[in-house]
FIKOLSE-129383 format. One record per residue: x, y, z of N, C-alpha, C, O in turn. Coordinates in steps of 0.2 Angstrom, whole numbers, padded with zeros to 4 digits, always signed. Atoms other than C-alpha are relative to their C-alpha. Last residue first. Layout:
XYZXYZXYZXYZ
...
//
This chain:
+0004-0001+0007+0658+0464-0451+0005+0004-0006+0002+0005-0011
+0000+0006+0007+0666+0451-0440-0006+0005-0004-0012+0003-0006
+0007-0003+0004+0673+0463-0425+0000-0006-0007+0004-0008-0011
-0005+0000+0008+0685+0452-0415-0008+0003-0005-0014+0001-0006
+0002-0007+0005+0678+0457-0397-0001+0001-0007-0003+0006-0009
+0006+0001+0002+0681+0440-0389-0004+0004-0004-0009+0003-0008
+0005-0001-0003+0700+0444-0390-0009-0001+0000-0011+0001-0006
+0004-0003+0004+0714+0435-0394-0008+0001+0003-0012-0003+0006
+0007+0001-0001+0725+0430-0380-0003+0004-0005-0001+0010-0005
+0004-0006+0000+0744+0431-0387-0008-0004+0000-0010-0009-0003
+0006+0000+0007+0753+0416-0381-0004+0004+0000-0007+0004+0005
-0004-0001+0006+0771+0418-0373-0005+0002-0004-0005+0006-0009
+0000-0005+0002+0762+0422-0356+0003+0000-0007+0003+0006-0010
-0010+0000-0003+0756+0406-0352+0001+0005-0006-0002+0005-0011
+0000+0000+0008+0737+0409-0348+0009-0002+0000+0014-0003+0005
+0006+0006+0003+0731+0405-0329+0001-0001-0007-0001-0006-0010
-0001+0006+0004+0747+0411-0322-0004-0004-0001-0003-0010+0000
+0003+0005-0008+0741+0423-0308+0003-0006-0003+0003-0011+0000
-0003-0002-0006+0749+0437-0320+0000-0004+0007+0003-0004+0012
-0008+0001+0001+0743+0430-0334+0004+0001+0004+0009-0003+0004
+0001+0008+0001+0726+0432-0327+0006-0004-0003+0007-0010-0003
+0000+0004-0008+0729+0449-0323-0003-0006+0001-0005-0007+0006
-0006-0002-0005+0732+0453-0340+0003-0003+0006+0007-0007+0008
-0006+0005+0003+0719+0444-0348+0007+0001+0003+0012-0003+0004
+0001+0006-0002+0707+0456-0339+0006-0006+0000+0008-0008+0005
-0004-0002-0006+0715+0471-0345+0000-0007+0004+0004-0010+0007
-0007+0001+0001+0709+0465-0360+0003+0000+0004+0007-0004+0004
-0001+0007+0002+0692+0465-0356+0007-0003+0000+0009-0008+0003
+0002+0004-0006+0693+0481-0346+0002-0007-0001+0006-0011+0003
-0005-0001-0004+0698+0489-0362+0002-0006+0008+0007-0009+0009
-0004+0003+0004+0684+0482-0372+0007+0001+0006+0009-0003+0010
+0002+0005+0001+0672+0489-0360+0005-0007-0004+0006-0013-0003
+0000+0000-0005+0679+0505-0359+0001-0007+0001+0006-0009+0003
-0005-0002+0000+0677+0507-0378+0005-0002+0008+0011-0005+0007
-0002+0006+0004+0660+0499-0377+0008+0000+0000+0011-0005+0000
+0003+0005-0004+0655+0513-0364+0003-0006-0002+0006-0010+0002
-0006+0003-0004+0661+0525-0374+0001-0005+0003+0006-0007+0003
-0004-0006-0004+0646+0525-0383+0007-0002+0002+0010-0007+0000
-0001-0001-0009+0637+0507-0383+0003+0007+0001+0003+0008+0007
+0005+0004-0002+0635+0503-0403-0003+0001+0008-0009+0001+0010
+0006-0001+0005+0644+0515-0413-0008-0003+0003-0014-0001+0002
+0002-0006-0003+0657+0515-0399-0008+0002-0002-0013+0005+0000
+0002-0001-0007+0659+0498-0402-0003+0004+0002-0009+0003+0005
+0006+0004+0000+0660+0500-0420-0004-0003+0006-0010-0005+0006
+0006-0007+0003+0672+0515-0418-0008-0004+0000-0013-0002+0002
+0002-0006-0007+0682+0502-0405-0005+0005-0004-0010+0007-0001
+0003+0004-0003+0684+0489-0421-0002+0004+0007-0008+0003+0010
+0005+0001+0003+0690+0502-0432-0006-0004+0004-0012-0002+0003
+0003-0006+0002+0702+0508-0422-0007-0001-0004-0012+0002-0003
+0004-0002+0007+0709+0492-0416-0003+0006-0002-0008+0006+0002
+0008-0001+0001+0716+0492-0398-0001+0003-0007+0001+0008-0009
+0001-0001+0007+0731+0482-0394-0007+0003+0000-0012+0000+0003
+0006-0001+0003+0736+0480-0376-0002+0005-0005-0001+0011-0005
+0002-0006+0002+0754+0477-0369-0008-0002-0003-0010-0008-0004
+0004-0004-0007+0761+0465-0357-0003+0005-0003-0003+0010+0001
-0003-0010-0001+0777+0461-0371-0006+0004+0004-0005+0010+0005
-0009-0001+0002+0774+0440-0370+0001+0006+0002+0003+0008+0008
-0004+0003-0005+0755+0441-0364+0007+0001+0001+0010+0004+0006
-0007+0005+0001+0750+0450-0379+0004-0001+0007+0008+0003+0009
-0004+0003-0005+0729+0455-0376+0007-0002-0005+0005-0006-0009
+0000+0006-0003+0717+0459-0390+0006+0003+0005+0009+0008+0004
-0003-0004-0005+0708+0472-0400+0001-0007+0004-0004-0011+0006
+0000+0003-0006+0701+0468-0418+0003+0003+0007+0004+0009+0006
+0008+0002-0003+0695+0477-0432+0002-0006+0005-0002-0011+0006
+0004-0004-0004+0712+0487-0435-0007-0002+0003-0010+0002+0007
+0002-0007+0006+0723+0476-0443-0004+0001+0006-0004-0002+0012
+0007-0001-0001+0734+0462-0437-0003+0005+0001+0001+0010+0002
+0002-0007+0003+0751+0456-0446-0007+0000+0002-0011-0004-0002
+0005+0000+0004+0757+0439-0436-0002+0009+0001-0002+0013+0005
-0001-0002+0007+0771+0439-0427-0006+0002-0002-0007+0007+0000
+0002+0004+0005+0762+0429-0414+0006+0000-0005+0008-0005-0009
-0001+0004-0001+0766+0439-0398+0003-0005-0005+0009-0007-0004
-0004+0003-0003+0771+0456-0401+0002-0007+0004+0007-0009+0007
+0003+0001-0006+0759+0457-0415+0008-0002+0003+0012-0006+0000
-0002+0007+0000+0765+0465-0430-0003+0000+0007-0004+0005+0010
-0007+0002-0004+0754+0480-0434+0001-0007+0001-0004-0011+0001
+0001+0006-0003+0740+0484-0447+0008+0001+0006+0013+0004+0004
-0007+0002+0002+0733+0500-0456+0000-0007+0005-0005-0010+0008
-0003+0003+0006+0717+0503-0462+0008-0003+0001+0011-0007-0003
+0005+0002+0004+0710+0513-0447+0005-0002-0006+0011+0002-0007
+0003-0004+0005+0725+0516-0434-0004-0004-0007-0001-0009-0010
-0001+0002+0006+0730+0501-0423-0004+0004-0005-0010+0002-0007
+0007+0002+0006+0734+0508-0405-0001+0000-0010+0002+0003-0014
-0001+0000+0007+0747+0499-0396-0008+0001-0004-0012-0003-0005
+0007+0004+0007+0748+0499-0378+0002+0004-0006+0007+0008-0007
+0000-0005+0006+0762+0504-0363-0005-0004-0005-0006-0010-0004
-0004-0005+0001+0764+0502-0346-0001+0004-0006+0000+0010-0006
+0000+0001+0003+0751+0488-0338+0004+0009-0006+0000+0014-0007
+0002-0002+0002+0754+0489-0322-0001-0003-0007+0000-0009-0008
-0006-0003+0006+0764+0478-0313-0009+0001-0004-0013-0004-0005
+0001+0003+0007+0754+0472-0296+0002+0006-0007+0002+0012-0007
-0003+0005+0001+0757+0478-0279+0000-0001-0006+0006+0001-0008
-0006-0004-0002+0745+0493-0278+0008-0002-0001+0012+0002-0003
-0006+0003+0002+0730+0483-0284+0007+0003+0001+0011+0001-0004
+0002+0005-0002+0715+0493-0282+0005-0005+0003+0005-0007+0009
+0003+0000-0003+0723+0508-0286-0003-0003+0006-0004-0002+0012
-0004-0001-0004+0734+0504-0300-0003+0001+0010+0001+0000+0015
-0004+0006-0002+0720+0496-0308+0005+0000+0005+0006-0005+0009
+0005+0006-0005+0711+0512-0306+0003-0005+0001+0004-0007+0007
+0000-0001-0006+0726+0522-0311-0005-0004+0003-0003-0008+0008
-0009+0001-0004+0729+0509-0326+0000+0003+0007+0001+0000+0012
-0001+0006+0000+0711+0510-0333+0006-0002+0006+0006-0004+0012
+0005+0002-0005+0709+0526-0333+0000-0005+0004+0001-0005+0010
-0004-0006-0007+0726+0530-0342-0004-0001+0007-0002-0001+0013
-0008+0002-0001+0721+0516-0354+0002+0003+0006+0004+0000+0011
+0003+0008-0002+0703+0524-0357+0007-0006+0004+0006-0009+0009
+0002+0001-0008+0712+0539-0360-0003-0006+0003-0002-0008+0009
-0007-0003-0005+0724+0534-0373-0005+0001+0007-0003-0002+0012
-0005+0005-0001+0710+0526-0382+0003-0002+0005+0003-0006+0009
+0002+0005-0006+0700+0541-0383+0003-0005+0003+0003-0005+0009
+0000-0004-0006+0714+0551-0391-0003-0004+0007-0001-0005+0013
-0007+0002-0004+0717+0537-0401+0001+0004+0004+0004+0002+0008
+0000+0005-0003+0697+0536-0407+0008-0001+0003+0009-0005+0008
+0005+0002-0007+0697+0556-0410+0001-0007+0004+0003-0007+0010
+0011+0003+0003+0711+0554-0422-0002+0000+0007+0000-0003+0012
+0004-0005+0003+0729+0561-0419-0008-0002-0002-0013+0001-0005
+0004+0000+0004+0737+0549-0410-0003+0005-0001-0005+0008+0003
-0005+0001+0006+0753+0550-0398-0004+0001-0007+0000+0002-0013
+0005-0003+0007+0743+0556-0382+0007-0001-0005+0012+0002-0005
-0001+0004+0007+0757+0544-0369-0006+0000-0007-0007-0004-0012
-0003+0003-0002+0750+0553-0354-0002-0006-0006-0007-0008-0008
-0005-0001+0003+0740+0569-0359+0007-0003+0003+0012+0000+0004
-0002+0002-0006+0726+0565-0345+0008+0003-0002+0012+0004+0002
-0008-0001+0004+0713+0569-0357+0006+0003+0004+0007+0009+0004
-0007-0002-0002+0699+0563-0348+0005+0000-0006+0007-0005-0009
-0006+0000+0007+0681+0568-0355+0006+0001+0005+0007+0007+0007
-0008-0003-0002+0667+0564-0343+0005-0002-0005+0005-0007-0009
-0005-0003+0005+0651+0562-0349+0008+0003+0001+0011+0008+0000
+0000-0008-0004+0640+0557-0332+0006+0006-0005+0008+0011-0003
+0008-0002-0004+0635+0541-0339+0000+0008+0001-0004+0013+0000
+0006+0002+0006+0649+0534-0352-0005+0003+0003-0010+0002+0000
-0002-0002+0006+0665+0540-0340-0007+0002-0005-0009+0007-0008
-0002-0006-0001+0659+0536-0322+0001+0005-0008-0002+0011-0009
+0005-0005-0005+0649+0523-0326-0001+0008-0001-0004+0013-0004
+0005-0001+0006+0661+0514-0338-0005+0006+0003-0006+0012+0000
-0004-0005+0002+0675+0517-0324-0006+0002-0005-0007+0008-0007
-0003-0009-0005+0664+0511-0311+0001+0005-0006-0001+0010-0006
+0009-0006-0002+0656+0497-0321+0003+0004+0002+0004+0008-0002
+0005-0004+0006+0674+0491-0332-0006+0005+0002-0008+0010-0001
+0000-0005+0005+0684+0491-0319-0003+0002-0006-0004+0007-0009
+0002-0008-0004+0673+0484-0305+0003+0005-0004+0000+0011-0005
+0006-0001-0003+0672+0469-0315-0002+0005+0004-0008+0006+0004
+0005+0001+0008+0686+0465-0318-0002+0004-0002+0000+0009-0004
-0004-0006+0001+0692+0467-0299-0002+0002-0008-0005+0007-0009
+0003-0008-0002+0678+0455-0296+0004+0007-0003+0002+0012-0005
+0007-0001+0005+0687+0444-0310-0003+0006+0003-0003+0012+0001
-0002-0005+0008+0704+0448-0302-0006+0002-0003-0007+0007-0005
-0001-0006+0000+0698+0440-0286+0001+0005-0004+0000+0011-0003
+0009-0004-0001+0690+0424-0293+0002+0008+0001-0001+0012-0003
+0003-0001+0006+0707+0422-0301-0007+0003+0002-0010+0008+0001
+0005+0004+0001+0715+0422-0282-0001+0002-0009+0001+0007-0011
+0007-0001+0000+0729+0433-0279-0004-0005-0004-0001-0008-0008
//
């Protein structure tokens, strides 16, 4: 597939699902990979699950995205690409293990700002880098850091 075509696919996941979720209040709790105890990992999780059927949808062929890593408030995890110990106020893409990291802290601040909306939005983002990896615009070893990186 082309890059132009991934962006529109992008692009459709974030408005549709944004829409559908952040406009008309829908609450999916899909209980597919619920491991989090906090509001924002519940969110999280469905956002992901959203994600994934739609993408799986559009894209039928294409390897999903299977498992993610959420990074509870204060704490940090190792990054499947880098190494590197990163905390909760960021959210990014690891090409290497195809997984998507979402910050807790840095999604509350989204949400703070957009609703679910920003939640979605970030996800999308991410998801983004996936399928761009997958066309091999990035080289998968190198974690994509995300434009999101909360700086307050």
């Amino acid at each position: 597939m082309r890059i132009k075509e991934y962006s529109a696919a992008i692009c459709a996941v974030v408005v549709v699902v944004a829409v559908a979720a952040g406009l008309y209040g829908y609450k999916l709790y899909t209980g597919r990979h619920i491991s989090y105890d906090t509001p924002m990992g519940v969110m999280f999780e469905d956002v992901m699950a959203v994600a994934n059927e739609f993408a799986q949808e559009m894209y039928p062929d294409e390897d999903m995205i299977d498992d993610w890593v959420f990074i509870p408030k204060n704490t940090s995890v190792r990054s499947g690409c880098s190494g590197d110990m990163l905390g909760d106020d960021n959210s990014f893409y690891c090409g290497s293990n195809e997984k998507i990291y979402g910050g807790e802290s840095q999604l509350w601040s989204l949400y703070a700002q957009s609703g679910i909306v920003g939640v979605y939005f970030v996800v999308g983002h991410e998801y983004g880098h996936h399928f761009l990896s997958r066309v091999g615009s990035v080289a998968p070893s190198r974690k994509i850091r995300s434009s999101f990186h909360n700086e307050q």
